[in-house]
MIVEXZA-356165 format. One record per residue: residue in one letter; x negated, y, z negated of N, C-alpha, C in turn. Coordinates in Angstrom, 3 decimals, always signed. Example, Ala and Ser with C-alpha at 12.3 -4.5 7.8 and 13.67 -1.06 7.14 Angstrom:
! MIVEXZA-356165
PT  resn       npx       npy       npz      capx      capy      capz       cpx       cpy       cpz
PT     a   -13.190    -5.690    -7.800   -12.300    -4.500    -7.800   -13.200    -3.300    -7.800
PT     s   -12.850    -2.250    -7.080   -13.670    -1.060    -7.140   -12.900    +0.030    -7.870
This chain:
! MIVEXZA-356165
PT  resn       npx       npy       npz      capx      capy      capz       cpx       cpy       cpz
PT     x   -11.317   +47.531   +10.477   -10.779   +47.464    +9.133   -10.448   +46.006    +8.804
PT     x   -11.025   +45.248    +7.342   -10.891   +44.100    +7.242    -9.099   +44.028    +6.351
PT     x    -8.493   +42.829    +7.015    -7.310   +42.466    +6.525    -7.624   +41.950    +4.905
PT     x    -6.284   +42.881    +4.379    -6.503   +42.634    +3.116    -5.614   +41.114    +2.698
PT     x    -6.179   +40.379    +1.874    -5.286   +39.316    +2.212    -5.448   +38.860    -0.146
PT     x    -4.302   +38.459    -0.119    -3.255   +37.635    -1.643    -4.820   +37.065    -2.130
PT     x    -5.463   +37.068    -3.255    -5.878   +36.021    -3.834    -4.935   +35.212    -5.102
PT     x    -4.920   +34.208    -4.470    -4.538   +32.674    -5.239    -5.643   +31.997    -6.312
PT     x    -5.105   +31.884    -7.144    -5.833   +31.111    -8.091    -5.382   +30.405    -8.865
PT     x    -5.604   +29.125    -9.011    -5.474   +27.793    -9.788    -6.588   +27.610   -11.144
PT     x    -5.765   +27.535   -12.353    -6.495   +27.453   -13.571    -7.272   +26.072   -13.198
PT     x    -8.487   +25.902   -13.489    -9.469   +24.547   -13.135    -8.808   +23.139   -13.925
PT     x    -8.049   +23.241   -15.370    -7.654   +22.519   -15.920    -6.667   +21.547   -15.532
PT     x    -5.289   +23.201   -14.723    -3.970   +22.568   -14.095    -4.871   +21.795   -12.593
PT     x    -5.400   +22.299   -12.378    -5.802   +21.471   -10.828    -6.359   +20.264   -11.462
PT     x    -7.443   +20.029   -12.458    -7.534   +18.589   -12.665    -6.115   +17.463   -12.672
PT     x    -5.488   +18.303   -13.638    -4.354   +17.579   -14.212    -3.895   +16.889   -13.096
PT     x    -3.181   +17.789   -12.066    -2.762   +17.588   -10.897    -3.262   +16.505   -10.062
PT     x    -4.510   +16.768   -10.063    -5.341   +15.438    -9.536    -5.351   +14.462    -9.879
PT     x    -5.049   +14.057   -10.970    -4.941   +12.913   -11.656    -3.580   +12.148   -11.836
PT     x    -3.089   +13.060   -11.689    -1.158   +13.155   -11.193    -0.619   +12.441   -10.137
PT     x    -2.093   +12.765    -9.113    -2.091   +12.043    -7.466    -1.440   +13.241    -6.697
PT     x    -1.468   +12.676    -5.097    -1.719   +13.722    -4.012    -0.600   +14.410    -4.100
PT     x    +0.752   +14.181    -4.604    +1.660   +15.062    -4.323    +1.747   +16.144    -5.141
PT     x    +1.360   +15.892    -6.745    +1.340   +17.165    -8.172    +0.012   +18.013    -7.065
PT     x    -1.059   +17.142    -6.595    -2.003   +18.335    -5.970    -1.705   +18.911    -5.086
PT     x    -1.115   +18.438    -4.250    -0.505   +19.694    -2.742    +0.214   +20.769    -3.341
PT     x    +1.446   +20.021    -4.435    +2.844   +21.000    -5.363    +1.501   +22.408    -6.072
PT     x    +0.760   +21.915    -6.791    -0.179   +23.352    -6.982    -0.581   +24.096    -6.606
PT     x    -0.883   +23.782    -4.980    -1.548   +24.745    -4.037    -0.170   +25.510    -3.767
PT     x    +0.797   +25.186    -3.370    +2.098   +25.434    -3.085    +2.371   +26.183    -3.864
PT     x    +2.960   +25.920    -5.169    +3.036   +26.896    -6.027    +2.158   +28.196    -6.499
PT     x    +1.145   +27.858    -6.922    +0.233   +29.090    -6.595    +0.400   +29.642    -6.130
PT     x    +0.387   +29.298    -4.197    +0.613   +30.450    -3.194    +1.711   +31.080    -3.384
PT     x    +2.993   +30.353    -3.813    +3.929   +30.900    -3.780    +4.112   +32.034    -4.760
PT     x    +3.591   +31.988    -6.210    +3.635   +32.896    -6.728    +2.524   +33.971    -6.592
PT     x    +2.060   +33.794    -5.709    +0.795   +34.866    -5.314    +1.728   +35.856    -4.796
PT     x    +2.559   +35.374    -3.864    +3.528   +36.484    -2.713    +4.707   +36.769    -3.268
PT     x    +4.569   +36.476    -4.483    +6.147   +36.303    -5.359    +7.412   +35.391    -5.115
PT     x    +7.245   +34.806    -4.744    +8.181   +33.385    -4.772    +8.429   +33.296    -3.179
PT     x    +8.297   +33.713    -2.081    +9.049   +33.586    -0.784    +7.861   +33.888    +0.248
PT     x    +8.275   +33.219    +1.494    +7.030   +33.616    +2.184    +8.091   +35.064    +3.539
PT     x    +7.554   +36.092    +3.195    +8.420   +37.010    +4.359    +7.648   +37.668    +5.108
PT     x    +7.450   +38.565    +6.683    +7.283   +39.050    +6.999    +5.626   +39.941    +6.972
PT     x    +6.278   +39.958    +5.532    +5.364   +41.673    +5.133    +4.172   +40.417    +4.412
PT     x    +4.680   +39.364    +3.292    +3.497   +39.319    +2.923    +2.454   +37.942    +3.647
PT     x    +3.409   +37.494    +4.853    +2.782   +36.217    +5.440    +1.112   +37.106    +6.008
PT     x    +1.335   +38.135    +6.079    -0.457   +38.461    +6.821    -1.462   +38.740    +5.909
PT     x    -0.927   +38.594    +4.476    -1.941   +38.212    +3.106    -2.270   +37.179    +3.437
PT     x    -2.228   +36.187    +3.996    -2.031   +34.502    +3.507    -3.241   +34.439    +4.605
PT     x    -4.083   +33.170    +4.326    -5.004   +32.837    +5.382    -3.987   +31.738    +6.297
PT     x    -4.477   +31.523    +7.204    -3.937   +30.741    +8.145    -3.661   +29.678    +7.638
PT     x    -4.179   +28.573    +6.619    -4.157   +27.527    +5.783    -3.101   +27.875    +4.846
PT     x    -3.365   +28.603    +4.396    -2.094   +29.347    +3.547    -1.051   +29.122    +3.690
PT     x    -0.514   +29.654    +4.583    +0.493   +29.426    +5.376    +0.983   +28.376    +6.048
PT     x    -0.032   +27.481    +6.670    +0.065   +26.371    +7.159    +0.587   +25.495    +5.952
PT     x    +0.280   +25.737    +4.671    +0.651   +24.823    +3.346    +2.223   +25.142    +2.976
PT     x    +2.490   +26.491    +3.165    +3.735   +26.564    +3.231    +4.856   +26.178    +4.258
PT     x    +4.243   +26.383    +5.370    +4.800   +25.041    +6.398    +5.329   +24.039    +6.436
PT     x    +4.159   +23.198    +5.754    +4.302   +22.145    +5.434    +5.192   +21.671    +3.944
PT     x    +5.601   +22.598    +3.065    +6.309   +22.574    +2.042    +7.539   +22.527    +2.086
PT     x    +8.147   +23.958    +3.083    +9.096   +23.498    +3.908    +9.892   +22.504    +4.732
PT     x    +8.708   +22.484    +5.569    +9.530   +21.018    +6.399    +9.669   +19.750    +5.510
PT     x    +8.792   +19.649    +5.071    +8.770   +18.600    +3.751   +10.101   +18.358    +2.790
PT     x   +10.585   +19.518    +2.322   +11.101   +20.096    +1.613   +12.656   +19.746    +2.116
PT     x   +12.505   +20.408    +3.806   +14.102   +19.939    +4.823   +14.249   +19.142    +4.706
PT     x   +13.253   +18.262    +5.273   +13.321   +16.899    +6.682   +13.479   +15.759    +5.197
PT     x   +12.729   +16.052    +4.267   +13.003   +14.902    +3.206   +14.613   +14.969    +2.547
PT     x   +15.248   +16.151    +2.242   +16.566   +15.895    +2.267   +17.394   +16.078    +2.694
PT     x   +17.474   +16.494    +4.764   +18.318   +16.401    +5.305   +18.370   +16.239    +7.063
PT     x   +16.573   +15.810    +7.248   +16.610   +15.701    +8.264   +16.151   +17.394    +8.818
PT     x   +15.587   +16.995   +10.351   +15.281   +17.996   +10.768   +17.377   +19.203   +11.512
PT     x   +17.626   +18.658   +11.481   +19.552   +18.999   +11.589   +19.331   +20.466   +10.730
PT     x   +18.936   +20.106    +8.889   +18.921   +20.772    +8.094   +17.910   +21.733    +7.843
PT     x   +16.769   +21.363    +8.732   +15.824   +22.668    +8.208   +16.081   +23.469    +8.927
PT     x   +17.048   +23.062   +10.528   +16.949   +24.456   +11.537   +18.657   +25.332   +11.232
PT     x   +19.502   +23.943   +10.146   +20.069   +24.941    +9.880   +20.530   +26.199    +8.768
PT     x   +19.313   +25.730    +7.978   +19.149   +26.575    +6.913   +18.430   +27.711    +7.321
PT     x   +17.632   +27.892    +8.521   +17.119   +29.194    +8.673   +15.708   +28.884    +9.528
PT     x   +15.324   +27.320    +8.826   +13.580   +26.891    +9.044   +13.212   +26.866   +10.264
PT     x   +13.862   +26.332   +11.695   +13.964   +26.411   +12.711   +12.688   +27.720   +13.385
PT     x   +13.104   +29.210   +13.535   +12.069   +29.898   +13.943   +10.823   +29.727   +13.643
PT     x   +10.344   +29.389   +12.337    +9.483   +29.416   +11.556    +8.401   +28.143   +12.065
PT     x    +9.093   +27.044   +11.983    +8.397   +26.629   +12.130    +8.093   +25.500   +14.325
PT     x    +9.171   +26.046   +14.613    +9.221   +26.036   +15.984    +8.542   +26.920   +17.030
PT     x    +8.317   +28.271   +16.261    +8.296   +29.771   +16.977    +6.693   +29.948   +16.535
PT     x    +6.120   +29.031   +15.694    +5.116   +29.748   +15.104    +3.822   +28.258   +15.515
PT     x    +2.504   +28.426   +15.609    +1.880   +27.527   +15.932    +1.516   +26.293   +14.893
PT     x    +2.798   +26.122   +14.777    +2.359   +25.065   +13.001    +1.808   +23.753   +13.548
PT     x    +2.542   +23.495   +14.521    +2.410   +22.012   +15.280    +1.197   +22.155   +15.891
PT     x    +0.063   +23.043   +15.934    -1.254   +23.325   +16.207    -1.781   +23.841   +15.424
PT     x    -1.663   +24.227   +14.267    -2.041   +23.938   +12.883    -2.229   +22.821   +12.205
PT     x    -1.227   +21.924   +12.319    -1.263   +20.978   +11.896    -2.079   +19.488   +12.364
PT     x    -2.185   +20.076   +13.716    -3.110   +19.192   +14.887    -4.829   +19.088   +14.531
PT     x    -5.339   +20.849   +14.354    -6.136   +20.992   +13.542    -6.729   +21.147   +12.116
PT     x    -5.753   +20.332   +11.378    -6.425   +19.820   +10.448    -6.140   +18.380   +10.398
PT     x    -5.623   +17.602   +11.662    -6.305   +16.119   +11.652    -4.672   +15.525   +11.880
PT     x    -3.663   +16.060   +11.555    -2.333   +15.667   +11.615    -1.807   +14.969   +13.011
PT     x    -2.668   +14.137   +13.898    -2.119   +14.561   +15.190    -0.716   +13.846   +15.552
PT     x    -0.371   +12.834   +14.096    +0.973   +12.526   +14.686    +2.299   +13.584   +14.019
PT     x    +1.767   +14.132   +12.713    +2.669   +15.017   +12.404    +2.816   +16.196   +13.199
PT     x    +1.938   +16.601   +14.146    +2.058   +17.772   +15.119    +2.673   +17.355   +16.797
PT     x    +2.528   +16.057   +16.683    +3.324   +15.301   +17.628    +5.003   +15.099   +17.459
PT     x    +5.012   +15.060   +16.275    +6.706   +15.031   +15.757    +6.851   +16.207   +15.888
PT     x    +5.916   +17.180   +15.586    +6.503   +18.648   +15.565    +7.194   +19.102   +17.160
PT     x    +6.027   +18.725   +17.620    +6.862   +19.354   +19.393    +7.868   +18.435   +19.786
PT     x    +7.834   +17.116   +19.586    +8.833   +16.778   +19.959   +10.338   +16.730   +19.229
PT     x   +10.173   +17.326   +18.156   +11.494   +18.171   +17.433   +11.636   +19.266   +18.021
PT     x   +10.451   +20.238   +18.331   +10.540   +21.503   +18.965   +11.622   +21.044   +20.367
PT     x   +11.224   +20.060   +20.871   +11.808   +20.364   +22.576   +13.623   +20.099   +22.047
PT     x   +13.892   +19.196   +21.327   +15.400   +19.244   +20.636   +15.995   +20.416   +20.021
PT     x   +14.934   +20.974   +19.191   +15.535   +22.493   +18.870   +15.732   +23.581   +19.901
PT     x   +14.915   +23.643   +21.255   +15.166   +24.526   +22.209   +16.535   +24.135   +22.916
PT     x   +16.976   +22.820   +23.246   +17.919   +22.501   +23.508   +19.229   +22.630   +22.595
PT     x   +19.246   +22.000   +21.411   +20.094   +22.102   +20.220   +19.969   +23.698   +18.907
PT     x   +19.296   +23.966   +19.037   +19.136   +25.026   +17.842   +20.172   +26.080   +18.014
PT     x   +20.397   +26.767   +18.745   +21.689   +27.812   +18.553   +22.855   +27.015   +17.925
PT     x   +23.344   +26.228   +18.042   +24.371   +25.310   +18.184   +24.094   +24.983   +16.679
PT     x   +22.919   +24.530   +15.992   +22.850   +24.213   +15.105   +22.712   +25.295   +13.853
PT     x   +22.155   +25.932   +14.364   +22.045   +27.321   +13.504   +23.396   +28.373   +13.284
PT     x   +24.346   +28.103   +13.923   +25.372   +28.515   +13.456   +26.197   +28.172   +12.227
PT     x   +26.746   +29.526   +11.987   +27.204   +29.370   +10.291   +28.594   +28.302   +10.362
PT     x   +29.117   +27.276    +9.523   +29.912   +26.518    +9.904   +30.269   +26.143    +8.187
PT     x   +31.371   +25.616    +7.932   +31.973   +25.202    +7.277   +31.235   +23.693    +6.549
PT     x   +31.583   +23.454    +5.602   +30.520   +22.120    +4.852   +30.941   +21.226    +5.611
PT     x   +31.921   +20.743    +5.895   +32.439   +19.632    +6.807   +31.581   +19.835    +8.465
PT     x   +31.993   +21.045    +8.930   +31.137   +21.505   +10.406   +29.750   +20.413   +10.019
PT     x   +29.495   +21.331    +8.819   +28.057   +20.670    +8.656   +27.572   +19.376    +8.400
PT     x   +28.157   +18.829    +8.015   +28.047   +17.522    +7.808   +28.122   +17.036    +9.150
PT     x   +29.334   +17.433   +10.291   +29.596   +16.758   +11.539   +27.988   +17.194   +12.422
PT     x   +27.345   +17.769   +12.210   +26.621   +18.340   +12.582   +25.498   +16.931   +12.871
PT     x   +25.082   +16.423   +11.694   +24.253   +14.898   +11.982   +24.487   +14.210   +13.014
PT     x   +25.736   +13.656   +13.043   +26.446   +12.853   +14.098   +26.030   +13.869   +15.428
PT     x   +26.568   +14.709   +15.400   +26.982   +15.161   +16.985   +25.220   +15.137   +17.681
PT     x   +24.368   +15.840   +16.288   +22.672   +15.767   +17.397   +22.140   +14.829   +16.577
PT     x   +22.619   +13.679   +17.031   +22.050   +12.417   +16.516   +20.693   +12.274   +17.080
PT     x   +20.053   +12.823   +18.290   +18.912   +12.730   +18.636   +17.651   +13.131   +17.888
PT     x   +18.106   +13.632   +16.789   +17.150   +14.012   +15.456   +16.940   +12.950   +14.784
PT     x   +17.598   +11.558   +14.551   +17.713   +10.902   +13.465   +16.161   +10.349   +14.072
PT     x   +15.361    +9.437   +15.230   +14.101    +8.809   +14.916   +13.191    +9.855   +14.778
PT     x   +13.421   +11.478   +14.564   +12.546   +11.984   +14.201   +12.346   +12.065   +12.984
PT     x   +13.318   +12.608   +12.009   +14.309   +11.930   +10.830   +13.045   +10.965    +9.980
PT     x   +13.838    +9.523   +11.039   +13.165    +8.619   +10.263   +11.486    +8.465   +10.232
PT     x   +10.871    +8.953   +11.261    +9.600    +8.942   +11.684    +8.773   +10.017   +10.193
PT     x    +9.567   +10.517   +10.429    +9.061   +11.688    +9.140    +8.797   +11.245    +7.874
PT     x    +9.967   +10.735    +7.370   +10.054    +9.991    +5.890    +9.260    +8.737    +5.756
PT     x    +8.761    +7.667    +7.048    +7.946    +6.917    +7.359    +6.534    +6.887    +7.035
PT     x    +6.466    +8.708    +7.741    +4.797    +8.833    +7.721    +4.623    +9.685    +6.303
PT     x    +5.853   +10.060    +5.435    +5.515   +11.296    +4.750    +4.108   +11.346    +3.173
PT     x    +3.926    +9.815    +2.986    +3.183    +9.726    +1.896    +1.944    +9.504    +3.017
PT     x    +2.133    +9.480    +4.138    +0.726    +9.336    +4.215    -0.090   +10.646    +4.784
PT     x    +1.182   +11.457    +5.486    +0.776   +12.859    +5.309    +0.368   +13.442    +4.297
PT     x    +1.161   +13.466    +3.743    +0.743   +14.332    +2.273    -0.754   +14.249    +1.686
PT     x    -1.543   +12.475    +2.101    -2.096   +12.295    +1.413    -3.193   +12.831    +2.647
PT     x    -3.059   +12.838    +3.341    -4.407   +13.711    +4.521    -4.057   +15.050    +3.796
PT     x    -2.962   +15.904    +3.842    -2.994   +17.618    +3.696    -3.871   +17.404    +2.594
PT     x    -3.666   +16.429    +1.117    -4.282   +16.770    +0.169    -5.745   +16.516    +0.499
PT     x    -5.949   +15.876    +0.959    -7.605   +15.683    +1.677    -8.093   +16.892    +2.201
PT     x    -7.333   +17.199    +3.282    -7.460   +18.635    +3.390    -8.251   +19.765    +2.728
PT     x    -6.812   +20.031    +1.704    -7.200   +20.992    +0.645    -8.473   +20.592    +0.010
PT     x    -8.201   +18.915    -0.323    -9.882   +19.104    -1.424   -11.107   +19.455    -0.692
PT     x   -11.232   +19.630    +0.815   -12.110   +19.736    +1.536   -12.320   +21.238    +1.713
PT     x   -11.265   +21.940    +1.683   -11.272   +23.608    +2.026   -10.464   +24.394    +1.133
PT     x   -11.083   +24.043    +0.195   -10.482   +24.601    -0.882   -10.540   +26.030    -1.355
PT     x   -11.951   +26.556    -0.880   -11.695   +28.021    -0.607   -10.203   +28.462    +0.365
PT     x   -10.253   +27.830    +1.473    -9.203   +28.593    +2.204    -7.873   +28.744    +1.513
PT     x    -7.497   +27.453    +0.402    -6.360   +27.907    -0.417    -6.527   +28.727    -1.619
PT     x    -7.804   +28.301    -2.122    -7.238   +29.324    -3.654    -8.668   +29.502    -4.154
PT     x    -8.734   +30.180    -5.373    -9.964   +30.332    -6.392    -9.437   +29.394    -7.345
PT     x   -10.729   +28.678    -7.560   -10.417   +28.069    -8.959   -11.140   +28.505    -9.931
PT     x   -11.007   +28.929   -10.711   -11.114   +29.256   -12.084   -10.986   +28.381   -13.530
């Protein structure tokens, strides 16, 4: 039995636009799209619609999304942590050419196996804030991130323009 999986589709117009916008309005479309394909959230039930790229884009939206305003501290303690630690993103991301962003990935991973309970606990805004300081061993990942992040972005969007079936229909 073949898996039934979300079709995504991007009006041909908004994707020009986007393109012309530059790499970040074009990744934000694929993103969005997907997102409203599954109805705004990626959960459980509808992540096995999604092609592997799919998903991998939402990945990457996420961490993007953390690590740009709070550090990796903040994506594992908002929830992001399993997701993207537990799941083969950092070999996702390897194979589609990322090999230093999938290099940051494990080596955040080996800090989150050590630090993540600790961090993932529910805590008070202040807790949280103390939270930076105490696993300061996040910050050159931190900075490594925000370093490489325009130039990531601008491979994923390479990416996409290359496999563009795997994200969406254009129309």
């Amino acid at each position: 039995m073949e898996q039934q999986t979300i079709q995504v589709t991007i009006d041909d117009q908004t994707l020009r636009r986007a393109a012309s916008d530059g790499m970040d309005a074009f990744v934000n479309t694929f993103v969005q799209a997907t997102r409203e394909a599954i109805g705004g959230e990626l959960t459980g039930e509808n992540m096995g619609l999604l092609t592997s790229d799919q998903i991998t884009l939402l990945a990457w939206d996420m961490l993007h999304e953390e690590v740009m305003d709070g550090g990796f501290v903040q994506l594992i303690h908002n929830g992001y942590g399993p997701f993207i630690f537990k799941n083969p993103v950092a070999k996702a991301f390897k194979l589609w050419g990322l090999r230093e962003l999938s290099k940051l990935i494990y080596d955040a991973h080996t800090l989150y196996v050590k630090y993540g309970e600790a961090i993932e606990r529910e805590c008070t805004d202040e807790e949280f804030m103390a939270l930076f300081e105490k696993y300061s061993d996040f910050d050159d990942l931190d900075d490594a991130f925000v370093e490489h992040e325009e130039e990531w972005t601008a491979e994923i969007a390479e990416y996409i323009d290359q496999h563009i079936d795997s994200f969406a229909v254009v129309r």
